[in-house]
C-alpha positions as CSV (number, residue, x, y, z in Angstrom):
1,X,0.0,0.0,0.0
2,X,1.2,3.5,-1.0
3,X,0.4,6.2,1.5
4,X,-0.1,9.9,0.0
5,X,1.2,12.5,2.0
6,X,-0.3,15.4,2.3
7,X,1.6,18.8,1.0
8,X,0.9,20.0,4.5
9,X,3.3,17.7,5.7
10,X,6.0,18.0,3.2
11,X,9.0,20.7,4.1
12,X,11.8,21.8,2.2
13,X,15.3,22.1,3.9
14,X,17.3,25.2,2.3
15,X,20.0,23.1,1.6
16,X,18.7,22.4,-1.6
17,X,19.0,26.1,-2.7
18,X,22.8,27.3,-2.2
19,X,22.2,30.1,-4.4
20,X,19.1,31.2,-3.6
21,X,18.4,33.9,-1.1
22,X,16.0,33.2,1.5
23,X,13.6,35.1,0.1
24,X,13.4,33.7,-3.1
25,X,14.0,30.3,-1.4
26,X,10.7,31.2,0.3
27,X,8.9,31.7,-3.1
28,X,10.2,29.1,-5.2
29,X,8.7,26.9,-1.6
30,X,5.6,28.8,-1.9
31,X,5.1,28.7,-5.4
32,X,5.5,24.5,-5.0
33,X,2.4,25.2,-2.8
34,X,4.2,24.0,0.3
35,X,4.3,25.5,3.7
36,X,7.3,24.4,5.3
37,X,10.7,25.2,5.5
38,X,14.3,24.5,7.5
39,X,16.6,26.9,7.9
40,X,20.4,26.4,8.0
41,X,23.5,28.3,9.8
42,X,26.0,26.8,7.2
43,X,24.8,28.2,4.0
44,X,27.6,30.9,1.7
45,X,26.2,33.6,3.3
46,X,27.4,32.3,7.1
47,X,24.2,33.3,8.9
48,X,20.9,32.0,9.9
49,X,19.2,34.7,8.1
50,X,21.4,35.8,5.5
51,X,22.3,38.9,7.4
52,X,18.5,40.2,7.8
53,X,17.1,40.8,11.4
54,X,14.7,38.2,12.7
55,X,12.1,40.0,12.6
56,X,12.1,40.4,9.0
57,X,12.6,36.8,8.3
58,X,10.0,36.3,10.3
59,X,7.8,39.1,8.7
60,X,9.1,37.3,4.9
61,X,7.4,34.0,6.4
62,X,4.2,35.4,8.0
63,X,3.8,37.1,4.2
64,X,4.0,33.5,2.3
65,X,2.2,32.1,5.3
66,X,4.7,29.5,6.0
67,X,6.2,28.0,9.3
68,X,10.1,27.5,9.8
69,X,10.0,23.8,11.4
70,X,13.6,24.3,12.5
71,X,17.2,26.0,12.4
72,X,19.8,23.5,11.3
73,X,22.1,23.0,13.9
74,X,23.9,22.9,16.5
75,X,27.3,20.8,16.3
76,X,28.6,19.1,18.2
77,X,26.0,18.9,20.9
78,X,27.5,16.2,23.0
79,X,30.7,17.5,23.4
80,X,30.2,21.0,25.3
81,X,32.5,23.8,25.6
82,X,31.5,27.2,26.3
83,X,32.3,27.9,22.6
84,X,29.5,25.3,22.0
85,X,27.1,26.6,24.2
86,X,27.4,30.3,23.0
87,X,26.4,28.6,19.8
88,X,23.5,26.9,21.2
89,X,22.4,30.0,22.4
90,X,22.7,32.3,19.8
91,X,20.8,29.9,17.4
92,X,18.1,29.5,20.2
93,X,18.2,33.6,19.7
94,X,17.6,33.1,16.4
95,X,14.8,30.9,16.4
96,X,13.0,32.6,18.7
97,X,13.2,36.1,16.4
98,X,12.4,34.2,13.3
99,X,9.7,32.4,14.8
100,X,11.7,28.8,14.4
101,X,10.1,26.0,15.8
102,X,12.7,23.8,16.6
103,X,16.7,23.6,16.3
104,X,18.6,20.8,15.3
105,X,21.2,19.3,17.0
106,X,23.6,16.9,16.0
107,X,26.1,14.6,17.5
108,X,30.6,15.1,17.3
109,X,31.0,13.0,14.0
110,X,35.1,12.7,13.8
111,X,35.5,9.1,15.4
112,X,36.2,10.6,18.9
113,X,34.2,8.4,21.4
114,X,31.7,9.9,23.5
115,X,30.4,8.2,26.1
116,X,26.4,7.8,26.5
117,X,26.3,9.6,30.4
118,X,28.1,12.5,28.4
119,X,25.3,12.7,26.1
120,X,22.9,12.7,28.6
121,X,24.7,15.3,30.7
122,X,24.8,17.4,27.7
123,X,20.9,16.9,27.2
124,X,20.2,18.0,30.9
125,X,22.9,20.9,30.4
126,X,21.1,22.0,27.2
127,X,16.8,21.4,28.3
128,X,16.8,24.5,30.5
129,X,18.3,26.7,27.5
130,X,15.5,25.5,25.4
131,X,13.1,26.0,27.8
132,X,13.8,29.6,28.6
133,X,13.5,30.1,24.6
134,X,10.6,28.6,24.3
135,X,12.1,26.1,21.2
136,X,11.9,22.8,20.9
137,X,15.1,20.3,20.7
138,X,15.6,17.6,18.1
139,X,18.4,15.7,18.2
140,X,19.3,14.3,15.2
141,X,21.6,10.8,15.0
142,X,24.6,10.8,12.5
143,X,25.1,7.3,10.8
144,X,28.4,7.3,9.5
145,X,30.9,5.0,11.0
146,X,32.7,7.9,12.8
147,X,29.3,9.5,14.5
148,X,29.6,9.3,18.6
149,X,25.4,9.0,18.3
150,X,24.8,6.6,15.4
151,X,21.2,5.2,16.3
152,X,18.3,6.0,16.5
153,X,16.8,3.9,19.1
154,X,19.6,4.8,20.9
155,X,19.0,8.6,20.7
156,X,15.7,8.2,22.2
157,X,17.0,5.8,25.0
158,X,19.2,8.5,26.2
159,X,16.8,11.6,25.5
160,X,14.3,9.2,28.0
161,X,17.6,8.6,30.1
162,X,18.0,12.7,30.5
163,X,14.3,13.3,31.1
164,X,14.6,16.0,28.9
165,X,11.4,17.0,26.1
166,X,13.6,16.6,22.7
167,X,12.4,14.5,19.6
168,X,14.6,12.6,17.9
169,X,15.3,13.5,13.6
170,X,14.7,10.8,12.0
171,X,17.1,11.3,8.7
172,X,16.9,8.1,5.8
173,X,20.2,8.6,4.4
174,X,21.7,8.1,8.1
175,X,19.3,5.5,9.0
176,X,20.8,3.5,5.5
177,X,24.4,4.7,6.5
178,X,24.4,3.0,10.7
179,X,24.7,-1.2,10.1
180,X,22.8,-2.0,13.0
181,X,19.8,0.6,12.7
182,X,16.8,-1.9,11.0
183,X,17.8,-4.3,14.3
184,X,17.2,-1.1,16.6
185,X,14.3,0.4,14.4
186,X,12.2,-3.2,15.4
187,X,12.4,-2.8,18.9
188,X,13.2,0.4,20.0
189,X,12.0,3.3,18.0
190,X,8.9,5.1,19.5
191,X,7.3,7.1,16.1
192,X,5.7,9.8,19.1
193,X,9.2,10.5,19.7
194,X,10.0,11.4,16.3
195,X,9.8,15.2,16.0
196,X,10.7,15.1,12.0
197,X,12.1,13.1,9.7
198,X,14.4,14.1,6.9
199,X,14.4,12.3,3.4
200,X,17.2,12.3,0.4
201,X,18.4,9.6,-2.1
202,X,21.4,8.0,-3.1
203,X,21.8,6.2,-6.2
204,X,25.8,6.1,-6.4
205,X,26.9,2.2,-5.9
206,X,29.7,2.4,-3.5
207,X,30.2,0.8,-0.7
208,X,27.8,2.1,2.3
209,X,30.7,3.1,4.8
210,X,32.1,5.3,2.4
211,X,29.2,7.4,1.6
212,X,28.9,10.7,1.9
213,X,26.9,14.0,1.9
214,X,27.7,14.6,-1.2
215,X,26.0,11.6,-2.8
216,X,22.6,12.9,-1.2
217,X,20.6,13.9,-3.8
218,X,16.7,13.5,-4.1
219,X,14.3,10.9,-4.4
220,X,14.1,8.6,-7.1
221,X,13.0,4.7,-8.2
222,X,17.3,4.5,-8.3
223,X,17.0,5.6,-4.3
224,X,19.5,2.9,-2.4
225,X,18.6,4.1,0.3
226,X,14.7,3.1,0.1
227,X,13.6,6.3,1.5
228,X,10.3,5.6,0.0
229,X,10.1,2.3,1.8
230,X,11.1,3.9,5.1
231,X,8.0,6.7,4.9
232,X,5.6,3.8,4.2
233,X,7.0,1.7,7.1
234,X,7.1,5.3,9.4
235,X,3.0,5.2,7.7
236,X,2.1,2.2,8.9
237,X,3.2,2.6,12.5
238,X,1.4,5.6,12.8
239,X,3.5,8.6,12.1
240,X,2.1,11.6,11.4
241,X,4.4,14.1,11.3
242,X,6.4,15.7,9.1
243,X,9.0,14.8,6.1
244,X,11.6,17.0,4.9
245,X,13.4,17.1,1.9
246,X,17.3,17.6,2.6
247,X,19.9,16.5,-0.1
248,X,23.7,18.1,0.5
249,X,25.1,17.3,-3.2
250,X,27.2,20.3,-5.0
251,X,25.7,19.2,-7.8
252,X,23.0,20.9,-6.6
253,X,25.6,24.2,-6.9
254,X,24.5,24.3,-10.8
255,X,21.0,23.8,-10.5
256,X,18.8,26.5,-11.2
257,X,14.8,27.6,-10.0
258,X,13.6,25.6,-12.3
259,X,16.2,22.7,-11.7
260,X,14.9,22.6,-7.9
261,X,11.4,22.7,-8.4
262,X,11.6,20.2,-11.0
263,X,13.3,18.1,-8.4
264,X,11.0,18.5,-5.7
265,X,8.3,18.1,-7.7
266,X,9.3,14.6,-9.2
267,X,10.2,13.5,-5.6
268,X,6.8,14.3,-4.4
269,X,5.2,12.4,-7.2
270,X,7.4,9.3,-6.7
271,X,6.9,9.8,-2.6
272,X,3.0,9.3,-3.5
273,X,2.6,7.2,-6.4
C-alpha cells in the first residue's frame, strides 16, 4: 500500500538552494504550494538569516504564510564547551526572532568516542536553554561509522535517560548509512518520539561506509537508500508528522529555479505514487 502525503506535511530544507536567497528560497517553496521550510547556519552567506534581522525573516514568512519547522544546527551537541554553548544559544536567539520552531542538534561525527552519560549530561545541560527560549530540541543521529550517536533507538534511550522533552530527527540517508539501525528500528524506536524526519536519495553504488553528503541527492526509483520504503513503514506505525526534503550534493551548486522545483516536484510524485 502507497500512502499519499499530504503537501501540509512536506517541508523543504534550504539546503537544496545554495544560491538562492532566502527570500526567493521562500517563493520558489511557496510557489510549489508547500508551507514548510528548514533553515540552515552553514549556507555561503554564514548566517541563519542571511544577514537580515529576525524579525524580518520572520515578517518574509508570516507574508507567504509559512512556518520554519527548524534551524539546522547545532554541532557538536555532545561534546560541550563554552564555545558550543554560545552557539547553542545564539541559534536558540535566532529561532525565537524568526519564529523557528525547533533547532537541530547533531552529535561530534570525527570518530572521537563519547560516552552515552556525556550525552545525557549534555541533554540535561542543554533542556533549560530551550526551555527559557521557548524552542523545541531535536536531536538528530549521524550514521556514518565515525558519529559518537549513530542510532536512533539509541538517541531516544538516552533523550528518555536525561528526562529532557527533545524528539529525535529521523534522517533516511543516516538511518541507511548506521549497520545496526533496522535491528534497533524493530524494537526500539517510538514514532511519538520522532519530532521530524528528513528524506534524500542516493543512487551512487559504493560501498555504504564510504558514503557521503555529497552523494545525497533527491528521491528517485534509483534511491539505495529506500527512503520511500522507510516513509511507508514510518505510515504504517502511525506517524504523522512531518518529512523534509534535505539533499547536500554540490551538484545541486549548478541547478537553477527551475532545476529545484523540478526536483521537488518529481520527488513528491514518486513519494506518493
Amino acid at each position: 500500500m502507497t500512502y499519499k502525503i499530504n503537501s501540509d506535511r512536506l517541508c523543504v530544507n534550504r539546503k537544496i538552494a545554495p544560491n538562492l536567497s532566502l527570500s526567493q528560497f521562500f517563493t520558489l517553496v511557496k510557489e510549489l504550494g508547500l508551507n514548510k521550510v528548514e533553515i540552515r547556519n552553514d549556507m555561503k552567506s554564514g548566517s541563519v538569516t542571511d544577514g537580515f534581522s529576525g524579525a524580518e525573516i520572520r515578517e518574509l514568512a508570516n507574508q507567504q504564510t509559512f512556518t520554519i519547522e527548524t534551524i539546522n544546527a547545532v554541532y557538536p551537541f555532545n561534546q560541550l564547551t563554552d564555545a558550543v554553548l554560545e552557539k547553542t544559544r545564539g541559534l536558540l536567539k535566532d529561532a525565537r526572532e524568526t519564529g523557528a520552531k525547533a533547532l537541530v542538534l547533531c552529535p561530534l561525527n570525527d570518530g572521537t568516542l563519547i560516552s552515552n552519560d556525556q550525552t545525557v549530561a549534555a541533554l540535561q545541560t542543554l533542556a533549560p536553554l530551550f526551555a527559557e527560549y521557548g524552542i523545541e530540541g531535536l536531536v538528530e543521529p549521524l550514521g556514518f561509522p565515525q558519529s559518537s550517536l549513530r542510532s536512533a533507538a539509541l538517541a531516544q534511550q538516552l533523550i528518555k535517560q536525561a528526562g529532557v522533552p527533545f524528539k529525535i530527527v529521523l534522517d533516511t540517508f543516516h538511518h541507511h548509512l548506521y549497520e545496526g539501525a533496522e535491528q534497533d528500528f524493530a524494537g526500539g524506536v517510538d514514532v511519538k518520539n520522532i519530532g521530524l524526519v528528513h528524506l534524500s536519495g542516493v543512487t551512487d553504488a559504493r560501498p555504504t561506509a564510504e558514503l557521503t553528503d555529497e552523494e545525497r541527492i533527491m528521491l528517485s526509483a534509483e534511491d539505495l537508500l529506500k527512503s520511500k520504503q522507510q516513509v511507508q513503514r514510518l505510515e504504517e506505525m502511525g506517524y504523522t508528522g512531518i518529512y523534509a526534503f534535505e539533499p547536500f550534493s554540490s551538484v545541486m551548486d549548478a541547478w537553477s529555479k527551475e532545476d529545484i522545483a523540478r526536483e521537488i516536484r518529481t520527488s513528491i510524485d514518486y513519494l506518493n505514487h
